[in-house]
SEMARDREN-281110 format. One line per 3 residues: number of its first residue (from 1); their letters; for each residue z, x, y of C-alpha. Coordinates in Angstrom, 3 decimals. Layout:
BEGIN
NUM> a> Z,X,Y ~ ... .
This chain:
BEGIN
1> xxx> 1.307,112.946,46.405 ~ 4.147,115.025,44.293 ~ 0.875,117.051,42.934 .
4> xxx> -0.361,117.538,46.534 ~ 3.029,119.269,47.417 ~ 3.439,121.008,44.673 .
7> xxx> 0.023,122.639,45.585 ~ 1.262,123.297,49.256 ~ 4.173,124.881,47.780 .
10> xxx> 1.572,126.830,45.126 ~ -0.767,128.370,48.198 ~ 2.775,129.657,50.133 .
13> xxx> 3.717,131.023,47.372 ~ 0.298,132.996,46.861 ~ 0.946,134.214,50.925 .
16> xxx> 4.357,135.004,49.970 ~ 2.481,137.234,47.078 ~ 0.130,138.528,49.497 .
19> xxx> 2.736,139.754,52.251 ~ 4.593,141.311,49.622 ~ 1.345,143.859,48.868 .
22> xxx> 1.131,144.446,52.163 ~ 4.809,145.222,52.496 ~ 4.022,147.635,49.760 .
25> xxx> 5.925,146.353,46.709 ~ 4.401,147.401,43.389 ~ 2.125,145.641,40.553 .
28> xxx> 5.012,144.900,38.258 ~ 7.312,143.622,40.931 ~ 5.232,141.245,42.429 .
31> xxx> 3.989,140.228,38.275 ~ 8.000,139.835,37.850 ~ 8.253,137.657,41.217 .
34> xxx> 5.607,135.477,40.142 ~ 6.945,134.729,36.570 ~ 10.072,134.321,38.204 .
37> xxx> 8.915,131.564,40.602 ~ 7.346,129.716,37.439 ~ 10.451,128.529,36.551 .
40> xxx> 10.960,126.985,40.263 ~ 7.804,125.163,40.178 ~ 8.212,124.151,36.794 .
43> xxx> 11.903,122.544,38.132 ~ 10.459,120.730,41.199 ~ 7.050,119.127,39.151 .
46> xxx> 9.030,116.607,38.162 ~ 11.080,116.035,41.290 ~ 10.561,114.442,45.043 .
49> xxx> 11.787,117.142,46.533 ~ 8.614,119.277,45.897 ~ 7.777,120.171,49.230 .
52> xxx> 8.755,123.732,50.645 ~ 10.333,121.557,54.213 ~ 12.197,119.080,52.217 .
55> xxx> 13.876,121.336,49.834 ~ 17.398,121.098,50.282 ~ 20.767,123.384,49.693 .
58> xxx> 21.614,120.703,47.269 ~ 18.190,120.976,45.770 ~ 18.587,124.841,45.073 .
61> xxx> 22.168,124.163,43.302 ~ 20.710,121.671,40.864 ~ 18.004,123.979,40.319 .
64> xxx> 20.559,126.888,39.596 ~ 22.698,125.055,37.035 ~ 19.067,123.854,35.369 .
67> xxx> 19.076,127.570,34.956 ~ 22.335,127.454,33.496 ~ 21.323,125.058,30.831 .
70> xxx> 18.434,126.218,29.489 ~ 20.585,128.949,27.837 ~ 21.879,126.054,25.389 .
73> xxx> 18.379,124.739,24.930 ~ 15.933,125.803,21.760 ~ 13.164,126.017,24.233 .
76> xxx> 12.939,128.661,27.357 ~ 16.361,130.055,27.016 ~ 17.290,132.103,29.946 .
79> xxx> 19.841,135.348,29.821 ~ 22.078,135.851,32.545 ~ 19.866,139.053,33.916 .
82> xxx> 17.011,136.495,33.977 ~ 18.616,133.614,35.915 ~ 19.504,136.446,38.511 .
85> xxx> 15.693,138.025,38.479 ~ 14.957,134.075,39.109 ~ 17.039,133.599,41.430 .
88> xxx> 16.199,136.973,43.426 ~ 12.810,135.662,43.649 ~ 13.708,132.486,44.930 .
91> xxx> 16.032,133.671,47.813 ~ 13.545,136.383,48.521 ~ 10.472,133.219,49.271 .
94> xxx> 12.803,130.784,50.973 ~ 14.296,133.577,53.637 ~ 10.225,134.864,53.933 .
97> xxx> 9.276,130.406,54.471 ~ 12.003,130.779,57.031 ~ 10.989,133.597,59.031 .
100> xxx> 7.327,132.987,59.113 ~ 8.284,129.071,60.387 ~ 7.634,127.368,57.251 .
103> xxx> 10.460,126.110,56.947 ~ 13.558,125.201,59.837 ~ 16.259,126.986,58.237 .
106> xxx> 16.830,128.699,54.726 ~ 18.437,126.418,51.909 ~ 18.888,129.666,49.735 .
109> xxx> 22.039,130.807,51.257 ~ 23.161,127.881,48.532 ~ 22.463,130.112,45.969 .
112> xxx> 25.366,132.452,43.986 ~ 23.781,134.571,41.632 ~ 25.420,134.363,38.727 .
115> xxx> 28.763,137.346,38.222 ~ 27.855,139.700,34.831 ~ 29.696,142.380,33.647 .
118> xxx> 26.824,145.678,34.634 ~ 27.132,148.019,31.094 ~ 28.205,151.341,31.590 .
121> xxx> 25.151,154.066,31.315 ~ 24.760,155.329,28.193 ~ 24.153,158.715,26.560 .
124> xxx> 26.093,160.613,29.106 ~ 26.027,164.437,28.441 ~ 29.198,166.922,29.063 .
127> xxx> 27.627,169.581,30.754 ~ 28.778,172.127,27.418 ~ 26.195,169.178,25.732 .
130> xxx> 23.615,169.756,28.740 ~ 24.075,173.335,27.949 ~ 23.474,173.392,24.629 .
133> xxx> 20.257,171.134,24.732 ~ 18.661,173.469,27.356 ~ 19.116,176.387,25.123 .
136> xxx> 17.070,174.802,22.598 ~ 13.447,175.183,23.608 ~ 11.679,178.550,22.604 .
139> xxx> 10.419,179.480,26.077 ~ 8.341,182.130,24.521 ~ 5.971,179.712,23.429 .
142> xxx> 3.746,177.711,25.857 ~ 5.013,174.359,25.026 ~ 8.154,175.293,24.975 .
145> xxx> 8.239,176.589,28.521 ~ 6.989,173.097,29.419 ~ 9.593,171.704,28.067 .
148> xxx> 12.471,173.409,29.430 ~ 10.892,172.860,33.079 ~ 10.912,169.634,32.721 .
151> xxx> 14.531,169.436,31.318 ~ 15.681,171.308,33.753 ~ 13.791,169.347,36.778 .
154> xxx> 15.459,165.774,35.113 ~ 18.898,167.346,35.368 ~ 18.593,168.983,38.646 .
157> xxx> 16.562,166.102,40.563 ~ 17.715,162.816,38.436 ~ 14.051,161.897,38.460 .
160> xxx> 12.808,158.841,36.210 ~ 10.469,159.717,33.769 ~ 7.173,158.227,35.608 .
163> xxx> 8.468,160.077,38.558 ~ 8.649,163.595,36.988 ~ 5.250,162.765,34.700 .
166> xxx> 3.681,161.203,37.975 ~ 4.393,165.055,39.568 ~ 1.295,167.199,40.974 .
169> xxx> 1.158,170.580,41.423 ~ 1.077,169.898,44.888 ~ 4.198,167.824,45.240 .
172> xxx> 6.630,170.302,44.031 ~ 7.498,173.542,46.505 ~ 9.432,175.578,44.650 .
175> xxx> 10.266,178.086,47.461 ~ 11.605,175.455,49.850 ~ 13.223,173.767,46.319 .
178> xxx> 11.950,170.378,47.202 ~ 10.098,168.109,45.418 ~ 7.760,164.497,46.751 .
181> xxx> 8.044,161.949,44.302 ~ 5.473,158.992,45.420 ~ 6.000,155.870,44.751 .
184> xxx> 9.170,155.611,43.098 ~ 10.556,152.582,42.186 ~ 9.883,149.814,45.053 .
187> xxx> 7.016,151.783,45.601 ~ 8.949,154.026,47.644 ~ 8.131,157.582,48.583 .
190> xxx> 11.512,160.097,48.844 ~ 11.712,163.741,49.095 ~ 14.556,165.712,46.111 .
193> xxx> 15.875,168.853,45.869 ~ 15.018,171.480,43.408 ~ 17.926,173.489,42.012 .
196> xxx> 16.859,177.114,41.693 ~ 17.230,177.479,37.899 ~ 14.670,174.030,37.788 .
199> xxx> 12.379,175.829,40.722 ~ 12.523,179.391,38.331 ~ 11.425,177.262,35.514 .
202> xxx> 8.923,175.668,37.188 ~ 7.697,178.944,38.271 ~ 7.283,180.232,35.250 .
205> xxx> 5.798,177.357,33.227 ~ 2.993,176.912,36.284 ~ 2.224,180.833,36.062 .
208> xxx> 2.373,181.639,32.247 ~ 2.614,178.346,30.324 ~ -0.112,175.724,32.261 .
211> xxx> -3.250,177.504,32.074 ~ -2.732,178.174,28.252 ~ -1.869,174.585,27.924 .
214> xxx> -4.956,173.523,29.719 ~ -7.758,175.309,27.382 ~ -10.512,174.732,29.259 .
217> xxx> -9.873,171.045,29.450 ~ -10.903,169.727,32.915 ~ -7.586,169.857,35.371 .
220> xxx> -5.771,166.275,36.400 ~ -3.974,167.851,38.582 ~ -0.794,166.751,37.446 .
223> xxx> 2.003,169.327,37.350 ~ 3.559,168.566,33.620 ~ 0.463,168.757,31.349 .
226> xxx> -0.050,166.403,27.764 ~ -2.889,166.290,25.686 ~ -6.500,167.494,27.078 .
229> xxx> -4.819,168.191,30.249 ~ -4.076,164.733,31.716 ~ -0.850,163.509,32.600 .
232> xxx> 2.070,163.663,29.578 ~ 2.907,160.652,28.280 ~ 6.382,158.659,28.172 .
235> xxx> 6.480,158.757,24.600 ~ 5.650,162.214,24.521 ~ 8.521,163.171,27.374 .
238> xxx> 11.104,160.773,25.740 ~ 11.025,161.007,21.882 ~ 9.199,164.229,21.732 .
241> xxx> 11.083,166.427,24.158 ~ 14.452,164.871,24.924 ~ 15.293,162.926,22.245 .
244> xxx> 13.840,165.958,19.725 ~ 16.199,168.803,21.735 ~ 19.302,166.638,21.957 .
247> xxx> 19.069,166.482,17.714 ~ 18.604,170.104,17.554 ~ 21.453,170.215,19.660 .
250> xxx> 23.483,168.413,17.582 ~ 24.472,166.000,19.959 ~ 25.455,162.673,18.773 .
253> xxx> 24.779,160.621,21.826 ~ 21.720,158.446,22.293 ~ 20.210,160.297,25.464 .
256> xxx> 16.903,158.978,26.429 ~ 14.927,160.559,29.658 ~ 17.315,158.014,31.773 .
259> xxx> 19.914,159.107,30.350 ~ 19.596,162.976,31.481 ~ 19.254,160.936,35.136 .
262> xxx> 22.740,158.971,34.320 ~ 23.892,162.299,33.288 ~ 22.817,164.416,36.581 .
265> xxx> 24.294,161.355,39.074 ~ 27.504,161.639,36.994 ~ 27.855,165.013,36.951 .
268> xxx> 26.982,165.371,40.939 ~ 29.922,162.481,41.537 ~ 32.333,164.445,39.508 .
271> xxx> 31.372,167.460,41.712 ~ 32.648,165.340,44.226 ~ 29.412,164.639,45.933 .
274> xxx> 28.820,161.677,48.122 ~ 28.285,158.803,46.376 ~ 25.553,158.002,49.856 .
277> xxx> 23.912,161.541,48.751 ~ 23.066,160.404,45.090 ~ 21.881,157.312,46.116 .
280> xxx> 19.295,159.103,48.273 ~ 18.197,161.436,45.642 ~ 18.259,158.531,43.112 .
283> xxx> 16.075,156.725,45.131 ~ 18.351,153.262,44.836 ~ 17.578,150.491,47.447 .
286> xxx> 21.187,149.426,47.220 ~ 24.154,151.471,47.065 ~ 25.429,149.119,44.498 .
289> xxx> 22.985,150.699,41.785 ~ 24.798,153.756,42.266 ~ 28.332,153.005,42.057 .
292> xxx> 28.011,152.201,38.769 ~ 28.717,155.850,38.344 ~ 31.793,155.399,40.037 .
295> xxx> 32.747,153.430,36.987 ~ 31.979,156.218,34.834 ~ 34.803,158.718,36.265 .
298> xxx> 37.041,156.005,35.969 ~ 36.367,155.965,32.675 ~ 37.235,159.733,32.319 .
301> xxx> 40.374,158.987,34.243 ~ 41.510,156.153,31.544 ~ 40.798,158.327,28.604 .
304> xxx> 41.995,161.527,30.436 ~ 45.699,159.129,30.931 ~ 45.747,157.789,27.671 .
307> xxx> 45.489,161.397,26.069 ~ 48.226,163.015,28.649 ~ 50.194,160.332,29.870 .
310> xxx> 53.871,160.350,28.109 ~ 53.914,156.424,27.649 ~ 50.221,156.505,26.858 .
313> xxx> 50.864,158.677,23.786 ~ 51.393,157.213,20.268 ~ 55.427,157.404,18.847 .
């Protein structure tokens, strides 16, 4: 009878799966939804409580601090990032069993996710470090004109790295200074600005650099060629072009490709931009994601008071 539940259970959570698609969420999200809802089914097997309608608040608790626990046991040990992904997963099926009448009411508003202290982004730039890095490329060369246009576009926009290699030559207008990035994260499709000196660059690399880079190779389409002409690859954009510049730079800091978009949102909020108008060009669901950033100039503010302030100042 337990099994027969727990296969009830099972097929909602493969309609659950299938409403998602349909909603539009991505691949990987729905893969991570699905390992995350393992660990639920793996917590009610054993239990009576295995069908969706007689899962209680009090069910969902006990499952939470199971969570808890496994992070002192040798086998399945879950972070605190994980429990939350978990978690996530399993408010986001019990409020979708509620609306669709599965369920009579939603046990999940039980559930605290559990409080962790969200790192500060690393390998922040100063924009005399931005500078310097963008100087680096030879521009003369083909490759080297590719480069900087892409540099530039990650500073301007704050584009992830799938999102400027995912680019066509079709999604960027460089005379309106607007670029479509399709199915960003969430699967989410959001219009960005273009600075000018990112729009000149792009100009120039799609007139004098491209074709030279293609060599005959049969066009993808994409705007930011690799190899053979298809679409440039992460390693290629991270390692070979960011991470390679900011060394010839002589910048110390361990910038990655998300780090030039940590270092375009910060530099945007210390313009004094609203924080409402970087999490639209970001492209964050939740204005939490972005006020992380508001954490960063705070930062600035400490070290700014404990290198001015009189009583801050060693005697």
């Amino acid at each position: 009878m337990e099994n027969e539940a727990l296969d009830r259970l099972r097929a909602l959570i493969g309609k659950f799966h299938e409403d998602r698609k349909v909603e539009g969420y991505s691949e990987k999200s729905r893969s991570q939804t699905t390992w995350a809802l393992w660990y639920l089914l793996d917590f009610l097997k054993d239990r009576d409580e295995s069908d969706a309608a007689s899962i209680t608040a009090e069910t969902l608790r006990k499952f939470q601090t199971d969570l808890y626990n496994r992070r002192s046991k040798e086998k399945a040990a879950l972070s605190l990032v994980s429990q939350s992904h978990v978690l996530v997963a399993a408010r986001a099926l019990f409020r979708w069993m509620a609306r669709r009448g599965y369920i009579l009411a939603d046990p999940s508003t039980a559930i605290n996710l559990p409080k962790r202290k969200q790192p500060l982004p690393k390998g922040i730039m100063t924009l005399r470090e931005v500078e310097r890095m963008l100087a680096v490329p030879d521009v003369e060369t083909p490759l080297g004109l590719r480069n900087r246009a892409i540099l530039e576009l990650l500073y301007s926009s704050g584009l992830r790295s799938s999102e400027a290699r995912n680019l066509t030559l079709y999604d960027v207008n460089t005379g309106q200074g607007e670029a479509l990035v399709r199915e960003g994260k969430g699967g989410k499709d959001r219009v960005v600005p273009v600075g000018e000196v990112a729009a000149k660059y792009i100009e120039l690399y799609v007139k004098e650099a491209r074709p030279k880079i293609l060599k005959g190779y049969e066009d993808s389409g994409y705007l930011f060629l690799g190899g053979r002409g298809g679409k440039m690859g992460a390693t290629t954009l991270n390692e070979t072009i960011v991470k390679r510049y900011v060394r010839e730079a002589g910048i110390k800091k361990p910038v990655t490709t998300h780090g030039m978009r940590h270092t375009c949102a910060t530099h945007l909020l210390k313009g004094r931009a609203n924080i409402r108008h970087i999490q639209a060009l970001l492209g964050h669901r939740s204005l939490e994601s972005t006020q992380i950033y508001t954490r960063v100039e705070v930062g600035d503010l400490k070290r700014e008071l404990r290198r001015c302030h009189p009583r801050e100042r060693p005697r």
